[in-house]
mmCIF file of the N, C-alpha and C atoms, coordinates in Angstrom:
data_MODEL
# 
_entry.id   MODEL 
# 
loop_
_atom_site.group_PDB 
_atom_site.id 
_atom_site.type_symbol 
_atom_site.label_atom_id 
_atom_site.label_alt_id 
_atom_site.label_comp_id 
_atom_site.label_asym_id 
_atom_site.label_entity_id 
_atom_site.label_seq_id 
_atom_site.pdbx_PDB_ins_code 
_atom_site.Cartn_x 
_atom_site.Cartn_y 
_atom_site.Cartn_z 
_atom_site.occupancy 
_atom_site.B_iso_or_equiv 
_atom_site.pdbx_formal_charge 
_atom_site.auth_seq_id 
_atom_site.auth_comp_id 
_atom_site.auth_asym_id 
_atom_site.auth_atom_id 
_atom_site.pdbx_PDB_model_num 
ATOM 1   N N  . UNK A 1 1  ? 148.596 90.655  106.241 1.00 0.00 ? 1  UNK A N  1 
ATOM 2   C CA . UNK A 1 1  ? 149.397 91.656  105.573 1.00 0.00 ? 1  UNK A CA 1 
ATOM 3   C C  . UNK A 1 1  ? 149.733 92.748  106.582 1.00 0.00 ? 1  UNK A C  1 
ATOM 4   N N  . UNK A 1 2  ? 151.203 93.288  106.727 1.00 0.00 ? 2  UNK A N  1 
ATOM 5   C CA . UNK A 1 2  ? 151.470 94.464  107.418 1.00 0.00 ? 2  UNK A CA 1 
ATOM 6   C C  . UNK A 1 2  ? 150.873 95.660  107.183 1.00 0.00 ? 2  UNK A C  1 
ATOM 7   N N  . UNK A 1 3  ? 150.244 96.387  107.478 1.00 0.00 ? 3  UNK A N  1 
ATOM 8   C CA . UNK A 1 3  ? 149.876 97.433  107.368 1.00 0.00 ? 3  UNK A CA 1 
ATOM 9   C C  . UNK A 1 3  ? 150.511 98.832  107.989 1.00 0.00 ? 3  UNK A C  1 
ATOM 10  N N  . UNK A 1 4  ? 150.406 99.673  106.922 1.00 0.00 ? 4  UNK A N  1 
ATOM 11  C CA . UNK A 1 4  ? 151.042 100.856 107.644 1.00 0.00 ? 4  UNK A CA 1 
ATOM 12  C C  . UNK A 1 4  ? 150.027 101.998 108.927 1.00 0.00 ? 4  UNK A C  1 
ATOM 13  N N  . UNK A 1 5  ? 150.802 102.705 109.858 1.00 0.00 ? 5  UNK A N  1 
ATOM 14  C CA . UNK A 1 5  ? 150.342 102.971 110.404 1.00 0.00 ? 5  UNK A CA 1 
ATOM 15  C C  . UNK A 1 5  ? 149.372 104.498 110.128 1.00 0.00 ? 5  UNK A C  1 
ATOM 16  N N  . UNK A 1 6  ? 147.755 104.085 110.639 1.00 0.00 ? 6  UNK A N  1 
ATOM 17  C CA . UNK A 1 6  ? 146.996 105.227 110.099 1.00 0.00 ? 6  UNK A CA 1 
ATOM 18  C C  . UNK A 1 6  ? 147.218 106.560 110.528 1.00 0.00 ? 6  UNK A C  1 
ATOM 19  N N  . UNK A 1 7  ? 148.126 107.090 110.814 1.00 0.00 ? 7  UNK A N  1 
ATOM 20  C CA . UNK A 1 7  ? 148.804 108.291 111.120 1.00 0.00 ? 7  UNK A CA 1 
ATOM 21  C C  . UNK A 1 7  ? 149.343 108.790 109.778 1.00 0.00 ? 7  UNK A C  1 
ATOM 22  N N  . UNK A 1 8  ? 150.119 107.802 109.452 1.00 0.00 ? 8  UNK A N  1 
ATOM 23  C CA . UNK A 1 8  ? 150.864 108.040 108.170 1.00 0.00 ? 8  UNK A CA 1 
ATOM 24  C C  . UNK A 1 8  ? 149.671 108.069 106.793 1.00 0.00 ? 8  UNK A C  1 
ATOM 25  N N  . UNK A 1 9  ? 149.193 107.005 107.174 1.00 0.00 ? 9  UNK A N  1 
ATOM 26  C CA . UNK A 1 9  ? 147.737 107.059 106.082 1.00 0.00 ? 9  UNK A CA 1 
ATOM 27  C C  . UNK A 1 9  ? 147.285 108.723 105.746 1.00 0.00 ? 9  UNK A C  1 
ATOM 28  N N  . UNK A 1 10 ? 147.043 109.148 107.042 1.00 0.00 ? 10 UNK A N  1 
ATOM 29  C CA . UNK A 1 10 ? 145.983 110.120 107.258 1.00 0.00 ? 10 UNK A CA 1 
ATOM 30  C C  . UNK A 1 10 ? 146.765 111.408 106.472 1.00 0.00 ? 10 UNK A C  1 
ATOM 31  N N  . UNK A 1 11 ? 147.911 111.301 107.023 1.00 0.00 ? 11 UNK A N  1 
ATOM 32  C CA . UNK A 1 11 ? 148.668 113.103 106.758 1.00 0.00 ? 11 UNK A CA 1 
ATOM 33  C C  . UNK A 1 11 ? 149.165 112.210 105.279 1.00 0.00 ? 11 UNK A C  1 
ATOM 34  N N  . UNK A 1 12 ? 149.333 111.240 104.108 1.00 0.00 ? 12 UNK A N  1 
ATOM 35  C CA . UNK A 1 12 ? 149.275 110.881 102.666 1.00 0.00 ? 12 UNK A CA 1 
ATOM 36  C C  . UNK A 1 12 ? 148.176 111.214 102.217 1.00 0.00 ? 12 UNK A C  1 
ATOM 37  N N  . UNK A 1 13 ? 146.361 110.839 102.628 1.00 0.00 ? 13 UNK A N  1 
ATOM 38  C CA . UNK A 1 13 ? 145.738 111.205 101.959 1.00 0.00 ? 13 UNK A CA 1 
ATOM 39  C C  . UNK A 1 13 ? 145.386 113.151 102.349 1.00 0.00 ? 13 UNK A C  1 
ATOM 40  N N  . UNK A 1 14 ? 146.028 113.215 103.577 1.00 0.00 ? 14 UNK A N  1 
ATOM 41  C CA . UNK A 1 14 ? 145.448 115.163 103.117 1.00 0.00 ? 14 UNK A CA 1 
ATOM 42  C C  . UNK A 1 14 ? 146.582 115.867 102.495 1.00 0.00 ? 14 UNK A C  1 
ATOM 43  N N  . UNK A 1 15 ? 147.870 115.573 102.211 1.00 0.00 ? 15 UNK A N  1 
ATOM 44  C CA . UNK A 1 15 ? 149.102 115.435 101.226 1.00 0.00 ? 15 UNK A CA 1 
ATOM 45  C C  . UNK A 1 15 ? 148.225 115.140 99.728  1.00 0.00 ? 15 UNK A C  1 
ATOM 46  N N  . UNK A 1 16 ? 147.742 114.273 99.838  1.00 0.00 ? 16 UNK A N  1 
ATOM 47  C CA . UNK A 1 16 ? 147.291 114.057 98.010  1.00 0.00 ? 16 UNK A CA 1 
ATOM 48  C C  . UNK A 1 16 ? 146.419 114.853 97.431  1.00 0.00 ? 16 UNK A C  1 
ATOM 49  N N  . UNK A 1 17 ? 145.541 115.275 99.000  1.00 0.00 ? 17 UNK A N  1 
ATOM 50  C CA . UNK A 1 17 ? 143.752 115.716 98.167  1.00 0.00 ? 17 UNK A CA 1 
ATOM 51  C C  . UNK A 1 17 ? 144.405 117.389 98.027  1.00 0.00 ? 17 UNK A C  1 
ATOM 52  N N  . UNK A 1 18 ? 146.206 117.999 99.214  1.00 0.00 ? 18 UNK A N  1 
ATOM 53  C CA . UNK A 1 18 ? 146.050 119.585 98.832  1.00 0.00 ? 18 UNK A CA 1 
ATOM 54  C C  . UNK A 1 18 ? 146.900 119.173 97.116  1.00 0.00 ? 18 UNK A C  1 
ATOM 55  N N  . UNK A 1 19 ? 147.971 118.348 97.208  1.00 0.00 ? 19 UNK A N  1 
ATOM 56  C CA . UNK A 1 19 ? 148.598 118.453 95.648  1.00 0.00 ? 19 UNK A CA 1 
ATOM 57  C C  . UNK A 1 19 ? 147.462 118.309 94.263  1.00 0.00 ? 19 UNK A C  1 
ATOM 58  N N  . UNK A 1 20 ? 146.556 117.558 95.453  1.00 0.00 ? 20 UNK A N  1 
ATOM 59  C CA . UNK A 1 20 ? 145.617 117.323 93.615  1.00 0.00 ? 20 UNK A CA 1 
ATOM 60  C C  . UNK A 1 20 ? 144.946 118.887 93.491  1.00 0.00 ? 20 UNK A C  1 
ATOM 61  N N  . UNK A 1 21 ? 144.071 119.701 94.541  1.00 0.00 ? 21 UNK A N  1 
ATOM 62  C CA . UNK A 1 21 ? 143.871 120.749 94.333  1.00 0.00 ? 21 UNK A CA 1 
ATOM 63  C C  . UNK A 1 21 ? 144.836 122.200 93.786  1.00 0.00 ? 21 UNK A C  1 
ATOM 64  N N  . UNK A 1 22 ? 145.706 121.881 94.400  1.00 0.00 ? 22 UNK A N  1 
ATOM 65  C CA . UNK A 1 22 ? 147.301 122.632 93.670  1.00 0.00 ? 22 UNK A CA 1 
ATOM 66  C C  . UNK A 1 22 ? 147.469 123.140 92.154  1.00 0.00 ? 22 UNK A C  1 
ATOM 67  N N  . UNK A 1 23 ? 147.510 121.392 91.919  1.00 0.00 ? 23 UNK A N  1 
ATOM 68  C CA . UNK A 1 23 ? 147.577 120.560 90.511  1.00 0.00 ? 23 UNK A CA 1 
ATOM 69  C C  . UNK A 1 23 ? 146.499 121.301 89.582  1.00 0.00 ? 23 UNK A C  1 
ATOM 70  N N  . UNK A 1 24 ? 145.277 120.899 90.051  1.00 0.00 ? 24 UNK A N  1 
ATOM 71  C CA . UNK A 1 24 ? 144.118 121.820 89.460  1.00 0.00 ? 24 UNK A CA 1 
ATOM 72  C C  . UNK A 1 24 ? 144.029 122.991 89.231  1.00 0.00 ? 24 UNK A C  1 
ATOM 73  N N  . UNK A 1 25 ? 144.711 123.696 89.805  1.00 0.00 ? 25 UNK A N  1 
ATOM 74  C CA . UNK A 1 25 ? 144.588 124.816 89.615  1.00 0.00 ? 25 UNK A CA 1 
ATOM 75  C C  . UNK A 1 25 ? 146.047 125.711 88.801  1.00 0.00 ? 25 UNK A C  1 
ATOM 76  N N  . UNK A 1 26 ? 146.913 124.813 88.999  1.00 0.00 ? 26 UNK A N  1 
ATOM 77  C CA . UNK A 1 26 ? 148.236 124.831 88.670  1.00 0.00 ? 26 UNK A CA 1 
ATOM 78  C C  . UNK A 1 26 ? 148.301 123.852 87.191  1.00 0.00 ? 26 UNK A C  1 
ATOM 79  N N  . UNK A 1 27 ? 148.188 123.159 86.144  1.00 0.00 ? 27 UNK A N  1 
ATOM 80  C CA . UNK A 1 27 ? 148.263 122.024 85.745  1.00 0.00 ? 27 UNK A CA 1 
ATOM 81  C C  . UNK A 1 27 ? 149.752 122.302 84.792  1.00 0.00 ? 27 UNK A C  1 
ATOM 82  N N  . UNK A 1 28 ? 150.297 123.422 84.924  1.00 0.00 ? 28 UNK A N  1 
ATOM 83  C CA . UNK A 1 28 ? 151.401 123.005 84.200  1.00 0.00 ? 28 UNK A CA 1 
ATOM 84  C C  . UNK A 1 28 ? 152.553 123.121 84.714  1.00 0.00 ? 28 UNK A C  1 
ATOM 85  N N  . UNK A 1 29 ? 152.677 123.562 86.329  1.00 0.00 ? 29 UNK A N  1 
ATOM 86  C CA . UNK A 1 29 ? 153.741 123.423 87.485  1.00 0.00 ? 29 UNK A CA 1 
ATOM 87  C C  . UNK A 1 29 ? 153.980 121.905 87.636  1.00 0.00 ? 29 UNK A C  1 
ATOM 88  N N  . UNK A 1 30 ? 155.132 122.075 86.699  1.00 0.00 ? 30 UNK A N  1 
ATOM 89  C CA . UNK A 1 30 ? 155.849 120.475 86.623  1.00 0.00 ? 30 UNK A CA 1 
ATOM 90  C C  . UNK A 1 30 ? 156.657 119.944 88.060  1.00 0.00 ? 30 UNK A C  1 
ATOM 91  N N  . UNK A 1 31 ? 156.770 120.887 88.907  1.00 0.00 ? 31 UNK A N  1 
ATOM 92  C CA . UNK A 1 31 ? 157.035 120.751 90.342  1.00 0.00 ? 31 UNK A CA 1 
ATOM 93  C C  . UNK A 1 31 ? 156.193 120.276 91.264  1.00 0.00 ? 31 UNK A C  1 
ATOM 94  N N  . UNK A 1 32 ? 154.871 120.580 91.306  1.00 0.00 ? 32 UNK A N  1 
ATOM 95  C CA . UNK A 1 32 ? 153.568 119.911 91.290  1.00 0.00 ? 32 UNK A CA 1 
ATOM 96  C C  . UNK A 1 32 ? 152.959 118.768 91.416  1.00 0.00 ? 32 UNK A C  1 
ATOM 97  N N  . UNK A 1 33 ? 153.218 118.576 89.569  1.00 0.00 ? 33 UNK A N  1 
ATOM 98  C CA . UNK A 1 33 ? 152.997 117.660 89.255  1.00 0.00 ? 33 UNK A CA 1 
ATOM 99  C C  . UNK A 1 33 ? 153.792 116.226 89.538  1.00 0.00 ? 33 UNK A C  1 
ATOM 100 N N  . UNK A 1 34 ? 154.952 116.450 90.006  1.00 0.00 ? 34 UNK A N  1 
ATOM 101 C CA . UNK A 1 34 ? 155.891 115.563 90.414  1.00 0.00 ? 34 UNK A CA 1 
ATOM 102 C C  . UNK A 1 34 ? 156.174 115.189 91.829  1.00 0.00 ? 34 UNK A C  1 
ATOM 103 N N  . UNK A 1 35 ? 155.400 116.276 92.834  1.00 0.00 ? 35 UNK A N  1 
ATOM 104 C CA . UNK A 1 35 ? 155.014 116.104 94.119  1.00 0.00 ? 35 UNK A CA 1 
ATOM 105 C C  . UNK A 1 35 ? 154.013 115.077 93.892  1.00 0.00 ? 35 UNK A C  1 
ATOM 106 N N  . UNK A 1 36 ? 152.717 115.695 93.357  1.00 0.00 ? 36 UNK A N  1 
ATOM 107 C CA . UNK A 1 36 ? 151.696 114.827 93.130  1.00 0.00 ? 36 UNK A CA 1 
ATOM 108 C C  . UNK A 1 36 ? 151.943 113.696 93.036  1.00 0.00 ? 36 UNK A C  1 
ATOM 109 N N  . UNK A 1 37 ? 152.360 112.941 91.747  1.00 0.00 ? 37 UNK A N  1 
ATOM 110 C CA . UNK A 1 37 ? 152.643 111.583 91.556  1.00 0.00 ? 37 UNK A CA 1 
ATOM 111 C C  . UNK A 1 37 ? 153.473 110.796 92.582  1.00 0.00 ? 37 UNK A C  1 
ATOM 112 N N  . UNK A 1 38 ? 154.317 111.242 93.407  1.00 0.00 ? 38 UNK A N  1 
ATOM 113 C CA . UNK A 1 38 ? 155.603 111.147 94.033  1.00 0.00 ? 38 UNK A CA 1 
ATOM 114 C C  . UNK A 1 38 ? 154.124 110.558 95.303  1.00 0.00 ? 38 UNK A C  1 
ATOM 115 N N  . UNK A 1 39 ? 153.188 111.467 95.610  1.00 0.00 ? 39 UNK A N  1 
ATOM 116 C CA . UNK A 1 39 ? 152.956 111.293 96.782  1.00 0.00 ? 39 UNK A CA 1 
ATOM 117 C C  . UNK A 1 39 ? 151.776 109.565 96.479  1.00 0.00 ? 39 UNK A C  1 
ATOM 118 N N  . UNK A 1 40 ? 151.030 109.993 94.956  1.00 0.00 ? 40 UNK A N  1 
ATOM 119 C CA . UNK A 1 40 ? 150.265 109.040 94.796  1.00 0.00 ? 40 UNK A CA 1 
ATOM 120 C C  . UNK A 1 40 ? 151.085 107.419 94.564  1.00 0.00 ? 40 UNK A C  1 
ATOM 121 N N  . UNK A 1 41 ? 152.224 107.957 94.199  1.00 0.00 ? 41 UNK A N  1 
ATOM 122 C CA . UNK A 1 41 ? 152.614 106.444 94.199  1.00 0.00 ? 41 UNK A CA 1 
ATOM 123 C C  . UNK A 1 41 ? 153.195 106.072 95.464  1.00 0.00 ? 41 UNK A C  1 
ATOM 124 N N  . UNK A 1 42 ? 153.453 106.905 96.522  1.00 0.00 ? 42 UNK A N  1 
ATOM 125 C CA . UNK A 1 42 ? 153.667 106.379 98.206  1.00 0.00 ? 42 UNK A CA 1 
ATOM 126 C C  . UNK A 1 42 ? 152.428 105.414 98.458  1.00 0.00 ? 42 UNK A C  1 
ATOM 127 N N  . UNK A 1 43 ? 150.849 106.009 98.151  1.00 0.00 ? 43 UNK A N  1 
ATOM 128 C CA . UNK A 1 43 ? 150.064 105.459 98.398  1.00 0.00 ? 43 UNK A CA 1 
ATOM 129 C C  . UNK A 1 43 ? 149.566 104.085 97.807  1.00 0.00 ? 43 UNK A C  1 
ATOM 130 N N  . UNK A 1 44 ? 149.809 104.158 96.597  1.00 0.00 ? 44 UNK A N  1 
ATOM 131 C CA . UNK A 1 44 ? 149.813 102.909 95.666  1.00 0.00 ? 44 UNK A CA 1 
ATOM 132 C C  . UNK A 1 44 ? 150.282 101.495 96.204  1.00 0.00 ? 44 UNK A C  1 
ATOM 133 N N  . UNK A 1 45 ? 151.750 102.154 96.862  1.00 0.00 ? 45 UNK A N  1 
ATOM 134 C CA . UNK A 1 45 ? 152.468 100.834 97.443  1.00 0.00 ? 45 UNK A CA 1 
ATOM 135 C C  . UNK A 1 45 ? 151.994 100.629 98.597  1.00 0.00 ? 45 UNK A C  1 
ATOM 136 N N  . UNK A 1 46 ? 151.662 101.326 99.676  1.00 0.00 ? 46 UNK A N  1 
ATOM 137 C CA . UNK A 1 46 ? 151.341 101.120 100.781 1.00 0.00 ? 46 UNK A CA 1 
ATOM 138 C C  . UNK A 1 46 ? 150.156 100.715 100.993 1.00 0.00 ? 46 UNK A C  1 
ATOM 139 N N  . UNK A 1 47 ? 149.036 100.922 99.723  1.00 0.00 ? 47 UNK A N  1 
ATOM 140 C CA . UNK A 1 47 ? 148.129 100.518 100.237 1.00 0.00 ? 47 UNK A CA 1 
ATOM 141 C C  . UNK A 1 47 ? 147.415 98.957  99.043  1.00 0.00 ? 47 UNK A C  1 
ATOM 142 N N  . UNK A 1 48 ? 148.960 98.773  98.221  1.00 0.00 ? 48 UNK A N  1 
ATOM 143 C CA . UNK A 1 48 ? 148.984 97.126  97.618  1.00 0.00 ? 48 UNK A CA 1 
ATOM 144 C C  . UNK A 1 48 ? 147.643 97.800  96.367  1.00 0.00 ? 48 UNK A C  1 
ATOM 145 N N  . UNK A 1 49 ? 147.642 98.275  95.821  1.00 0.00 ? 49 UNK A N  1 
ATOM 146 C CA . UNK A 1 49 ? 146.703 99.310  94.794  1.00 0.00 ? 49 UNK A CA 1 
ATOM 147 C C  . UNK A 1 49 ? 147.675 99.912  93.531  1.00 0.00 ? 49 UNK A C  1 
ATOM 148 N N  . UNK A 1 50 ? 146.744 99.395  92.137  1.00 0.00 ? 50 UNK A N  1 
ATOM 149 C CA . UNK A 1 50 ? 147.551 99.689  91.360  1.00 0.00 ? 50 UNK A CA 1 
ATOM 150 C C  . UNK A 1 50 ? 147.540 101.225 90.401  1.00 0.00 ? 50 UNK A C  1 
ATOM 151 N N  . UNK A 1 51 ? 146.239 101.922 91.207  1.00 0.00 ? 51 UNK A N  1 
ATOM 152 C CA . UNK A 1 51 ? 146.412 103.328 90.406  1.00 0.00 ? 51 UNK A CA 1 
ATOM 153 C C  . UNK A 1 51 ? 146.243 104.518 92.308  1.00 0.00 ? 51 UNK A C  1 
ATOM 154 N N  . UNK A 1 52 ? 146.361 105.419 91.563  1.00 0.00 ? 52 UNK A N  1 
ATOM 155 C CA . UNK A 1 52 ? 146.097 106.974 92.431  1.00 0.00 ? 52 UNK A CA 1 
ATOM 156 C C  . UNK A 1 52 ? 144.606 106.434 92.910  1.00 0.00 ? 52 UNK A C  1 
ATOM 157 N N  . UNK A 1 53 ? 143.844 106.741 92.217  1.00 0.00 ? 53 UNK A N  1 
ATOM 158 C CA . UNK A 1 53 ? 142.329 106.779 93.021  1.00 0.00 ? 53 UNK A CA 1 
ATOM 159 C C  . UNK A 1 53 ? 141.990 105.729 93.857  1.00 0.00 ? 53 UNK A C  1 
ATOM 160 N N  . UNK A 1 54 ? 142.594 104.160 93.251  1.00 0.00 ? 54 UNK A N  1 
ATOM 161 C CA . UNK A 1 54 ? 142.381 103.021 93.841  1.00 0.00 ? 54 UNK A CA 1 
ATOM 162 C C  . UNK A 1 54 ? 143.148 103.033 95.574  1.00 0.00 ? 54 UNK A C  1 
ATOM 163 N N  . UNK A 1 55 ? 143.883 103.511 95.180  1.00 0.00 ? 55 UNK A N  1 
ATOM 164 C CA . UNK A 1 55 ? 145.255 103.783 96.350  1.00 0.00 ? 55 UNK A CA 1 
ATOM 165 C C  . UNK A 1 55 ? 144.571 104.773 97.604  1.00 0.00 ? 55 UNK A C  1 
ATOM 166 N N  . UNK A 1 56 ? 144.125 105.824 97.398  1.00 0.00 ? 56 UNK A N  1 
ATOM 167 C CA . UNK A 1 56 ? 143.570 106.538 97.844  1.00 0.00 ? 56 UNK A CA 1 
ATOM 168 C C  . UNK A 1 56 ? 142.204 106.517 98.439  1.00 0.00 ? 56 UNK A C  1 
ATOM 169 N N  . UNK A 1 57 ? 141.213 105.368 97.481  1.00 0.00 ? 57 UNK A N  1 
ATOM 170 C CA . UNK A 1 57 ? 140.014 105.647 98.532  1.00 0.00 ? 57 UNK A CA 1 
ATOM 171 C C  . UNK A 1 57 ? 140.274 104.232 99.340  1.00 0.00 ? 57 UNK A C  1 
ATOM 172 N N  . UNK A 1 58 ? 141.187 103.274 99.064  1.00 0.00 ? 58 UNK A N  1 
ATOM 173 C CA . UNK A 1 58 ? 141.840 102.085 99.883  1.00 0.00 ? 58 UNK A CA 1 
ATOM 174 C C  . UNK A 1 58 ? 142.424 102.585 101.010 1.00 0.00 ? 58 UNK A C  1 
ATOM 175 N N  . UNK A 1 59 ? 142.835 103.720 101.218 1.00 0.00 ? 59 UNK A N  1 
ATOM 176 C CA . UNK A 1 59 ? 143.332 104.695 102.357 1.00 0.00 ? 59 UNK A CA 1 
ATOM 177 C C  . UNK A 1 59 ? 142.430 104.788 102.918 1.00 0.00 ? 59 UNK A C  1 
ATOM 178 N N  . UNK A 1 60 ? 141.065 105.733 102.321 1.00 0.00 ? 60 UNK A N  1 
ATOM 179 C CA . UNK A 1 60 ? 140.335 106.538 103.104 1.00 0.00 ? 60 UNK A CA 1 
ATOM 180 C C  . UNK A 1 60 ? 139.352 104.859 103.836 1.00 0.00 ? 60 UNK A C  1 
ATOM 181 N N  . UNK A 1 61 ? 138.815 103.981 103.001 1.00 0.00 ? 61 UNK A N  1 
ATOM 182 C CA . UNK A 1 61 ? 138.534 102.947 103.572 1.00 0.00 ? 61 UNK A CA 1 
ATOM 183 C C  . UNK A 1 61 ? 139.380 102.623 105.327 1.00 0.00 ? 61 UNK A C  1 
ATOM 184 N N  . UNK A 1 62 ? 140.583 102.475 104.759 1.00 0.00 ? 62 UNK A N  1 
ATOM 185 C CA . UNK A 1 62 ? 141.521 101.561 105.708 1.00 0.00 ? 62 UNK A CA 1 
ATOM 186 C C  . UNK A 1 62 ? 141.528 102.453 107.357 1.00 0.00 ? 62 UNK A C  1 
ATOM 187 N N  . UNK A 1 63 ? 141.478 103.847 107.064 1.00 0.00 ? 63 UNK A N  1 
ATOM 188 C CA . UNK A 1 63 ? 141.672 104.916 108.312 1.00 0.00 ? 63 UNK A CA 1 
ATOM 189 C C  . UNK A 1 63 ? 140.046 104.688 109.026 1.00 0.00 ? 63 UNK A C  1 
ATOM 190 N N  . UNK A 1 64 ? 139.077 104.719 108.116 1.00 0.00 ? 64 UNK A N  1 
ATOM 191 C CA . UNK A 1 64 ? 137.741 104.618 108.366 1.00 0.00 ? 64 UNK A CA 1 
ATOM 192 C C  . UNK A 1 64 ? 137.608 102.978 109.725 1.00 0.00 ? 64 UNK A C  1 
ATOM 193 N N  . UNK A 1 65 ? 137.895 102.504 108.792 1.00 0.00 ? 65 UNK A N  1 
ATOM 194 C CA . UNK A 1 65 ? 137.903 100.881 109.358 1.00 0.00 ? 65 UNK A CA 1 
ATOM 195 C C  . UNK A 1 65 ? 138.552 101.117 110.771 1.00 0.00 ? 65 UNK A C  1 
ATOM 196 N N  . UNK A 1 66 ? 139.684 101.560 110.897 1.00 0.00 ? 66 UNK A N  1 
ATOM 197 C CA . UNK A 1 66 ? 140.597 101.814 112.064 1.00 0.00 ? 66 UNK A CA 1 
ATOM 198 C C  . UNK A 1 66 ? 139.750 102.758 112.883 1.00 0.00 ? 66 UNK A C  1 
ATOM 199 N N  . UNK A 1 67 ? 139.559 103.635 112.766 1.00 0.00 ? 67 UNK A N  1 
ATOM 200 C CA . UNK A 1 67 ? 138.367 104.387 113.476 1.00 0.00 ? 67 UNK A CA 1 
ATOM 201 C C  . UNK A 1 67 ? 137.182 103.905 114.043 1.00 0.00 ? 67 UNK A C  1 
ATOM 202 N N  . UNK A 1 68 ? 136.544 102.939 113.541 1.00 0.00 ? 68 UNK A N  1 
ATOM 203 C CA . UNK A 1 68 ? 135.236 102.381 114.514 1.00 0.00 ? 68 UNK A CA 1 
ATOM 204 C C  . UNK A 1 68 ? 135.575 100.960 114.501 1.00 0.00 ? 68 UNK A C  1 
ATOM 205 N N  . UNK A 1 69 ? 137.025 100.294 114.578 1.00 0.00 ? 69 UNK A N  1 
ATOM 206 C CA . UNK A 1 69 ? 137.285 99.375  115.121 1.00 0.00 ? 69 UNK A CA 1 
ATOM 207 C C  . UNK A 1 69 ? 137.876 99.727  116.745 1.00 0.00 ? 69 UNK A C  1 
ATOM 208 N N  . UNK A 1 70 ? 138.795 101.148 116.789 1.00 0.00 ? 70 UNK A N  1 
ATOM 209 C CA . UNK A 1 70 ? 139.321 101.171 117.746 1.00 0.00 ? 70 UNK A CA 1 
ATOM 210 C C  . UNK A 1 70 ? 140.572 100.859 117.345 1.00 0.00 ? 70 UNK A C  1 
ATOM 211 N N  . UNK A 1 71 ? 141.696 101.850 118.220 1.00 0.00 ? 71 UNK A N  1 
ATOM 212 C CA . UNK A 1 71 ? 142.778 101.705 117.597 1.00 0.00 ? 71 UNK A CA 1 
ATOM 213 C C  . UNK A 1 71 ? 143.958 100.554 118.416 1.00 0.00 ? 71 UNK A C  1 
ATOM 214 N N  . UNK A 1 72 ? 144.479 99.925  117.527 1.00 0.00 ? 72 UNK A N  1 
ATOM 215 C CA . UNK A 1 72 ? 145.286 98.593  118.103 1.00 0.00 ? 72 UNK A CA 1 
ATOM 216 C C  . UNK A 1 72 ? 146.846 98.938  118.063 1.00 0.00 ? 72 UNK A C  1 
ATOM 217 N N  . UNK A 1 73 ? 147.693 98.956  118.682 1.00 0.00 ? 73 UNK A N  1 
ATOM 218 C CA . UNK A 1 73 ? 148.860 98.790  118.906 1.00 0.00 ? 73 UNK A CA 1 
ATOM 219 C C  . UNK A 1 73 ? 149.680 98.152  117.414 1.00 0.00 ? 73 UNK A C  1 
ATOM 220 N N  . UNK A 1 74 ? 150.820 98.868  116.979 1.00 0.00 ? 74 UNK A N  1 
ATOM 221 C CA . UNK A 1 74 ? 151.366 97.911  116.162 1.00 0.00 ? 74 UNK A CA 1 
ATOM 222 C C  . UNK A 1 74 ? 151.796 96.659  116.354 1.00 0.00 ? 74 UNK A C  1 
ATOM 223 N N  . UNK A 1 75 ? 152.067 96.509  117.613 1.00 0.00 ? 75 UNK A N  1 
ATOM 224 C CA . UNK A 1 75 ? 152.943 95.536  117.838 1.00 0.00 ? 75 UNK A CA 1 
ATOM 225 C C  . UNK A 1 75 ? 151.441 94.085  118.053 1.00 0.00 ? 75 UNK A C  1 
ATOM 226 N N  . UNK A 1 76 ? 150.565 94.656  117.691 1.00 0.00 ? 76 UNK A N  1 
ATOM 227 C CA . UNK A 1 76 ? 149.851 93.564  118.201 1.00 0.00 ? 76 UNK A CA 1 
ATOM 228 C C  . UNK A 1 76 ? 148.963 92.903  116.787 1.00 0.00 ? 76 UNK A C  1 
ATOM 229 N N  . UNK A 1 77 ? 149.463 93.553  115.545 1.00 0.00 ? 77 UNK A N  1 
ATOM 230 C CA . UNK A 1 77 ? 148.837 93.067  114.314 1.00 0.00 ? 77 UNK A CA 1 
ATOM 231 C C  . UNK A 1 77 ? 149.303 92.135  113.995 1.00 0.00 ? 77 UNK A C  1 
ATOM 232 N N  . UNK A 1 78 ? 149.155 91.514  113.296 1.00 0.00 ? 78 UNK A N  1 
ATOM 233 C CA . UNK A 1 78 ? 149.468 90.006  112.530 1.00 0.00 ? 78 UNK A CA 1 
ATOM 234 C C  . UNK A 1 78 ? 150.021 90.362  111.220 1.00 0.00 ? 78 UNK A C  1 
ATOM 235 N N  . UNK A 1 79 ? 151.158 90.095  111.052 1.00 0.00 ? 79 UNK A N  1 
ATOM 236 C CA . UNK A 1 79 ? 151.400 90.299  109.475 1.00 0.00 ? 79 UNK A CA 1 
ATOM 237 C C  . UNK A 1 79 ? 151.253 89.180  108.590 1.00 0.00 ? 79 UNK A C  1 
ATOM 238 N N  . UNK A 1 80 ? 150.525 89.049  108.027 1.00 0.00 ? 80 UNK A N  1 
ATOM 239 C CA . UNK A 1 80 ? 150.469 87.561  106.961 1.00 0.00 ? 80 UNK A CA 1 
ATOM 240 C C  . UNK A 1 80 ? 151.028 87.500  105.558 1.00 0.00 ? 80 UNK A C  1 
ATOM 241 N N  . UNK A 1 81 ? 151.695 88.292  104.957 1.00 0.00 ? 81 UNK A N  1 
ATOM 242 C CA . UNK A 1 81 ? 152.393 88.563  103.992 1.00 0.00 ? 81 UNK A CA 1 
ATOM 243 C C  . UNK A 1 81 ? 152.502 89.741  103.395 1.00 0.00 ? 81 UNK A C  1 
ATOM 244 N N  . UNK A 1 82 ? 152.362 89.452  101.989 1.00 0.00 ? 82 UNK A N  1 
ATOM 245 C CA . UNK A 1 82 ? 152.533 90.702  100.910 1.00 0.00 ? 82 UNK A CA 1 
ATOM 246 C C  . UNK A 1 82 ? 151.310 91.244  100.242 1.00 0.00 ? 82 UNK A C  1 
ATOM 247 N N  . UNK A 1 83 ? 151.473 92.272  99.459  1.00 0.00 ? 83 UNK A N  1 
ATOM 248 C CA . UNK A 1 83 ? 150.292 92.512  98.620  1.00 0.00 ? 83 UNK A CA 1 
ATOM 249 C C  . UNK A 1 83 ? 149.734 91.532  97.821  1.00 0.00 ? 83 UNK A C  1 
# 
């Protein structure tokens, strides 16, 4: 499977964790709330996950993994399909 690059991972999940704190503190800024979702469902797809939380700690997993594997070149992954 292609994977996106953990750069992008990284600045989606600290994008989600300030909108969710926002959100919290904000809960009826419908501007917000539409960032929020907007950003959780970037993650959803990218990371083949069918809710926010699932999506998100599948992120924090995936950056983790990339980190004490050592980081690999895109051009050198294997894509094997789809979600």
């Amino acid at each position: 499977m292609l994977m996106p690059d953990t750069s992008v991972i990284t600045r989606l999940i600290a994008r989600y964790r300030a909108q969710e704190h926002h959100l919290l503190a904000a809960p009826h800024d419908e501007h917000a709330r539409r960032r929020f979702e907007d950003t959780a469902y970037t993650l959803c797809v990218l990371m083949c996950e069918r809710t926010a939380r699932e999506a998100v700690l599948a992120a924090e997993r995936y950056v983790h993994r990339h980190i004490r594997s050592g980081a690999q070149p895109m051009g050198e992954r294997a894509a094997s399909g789809g979600c």
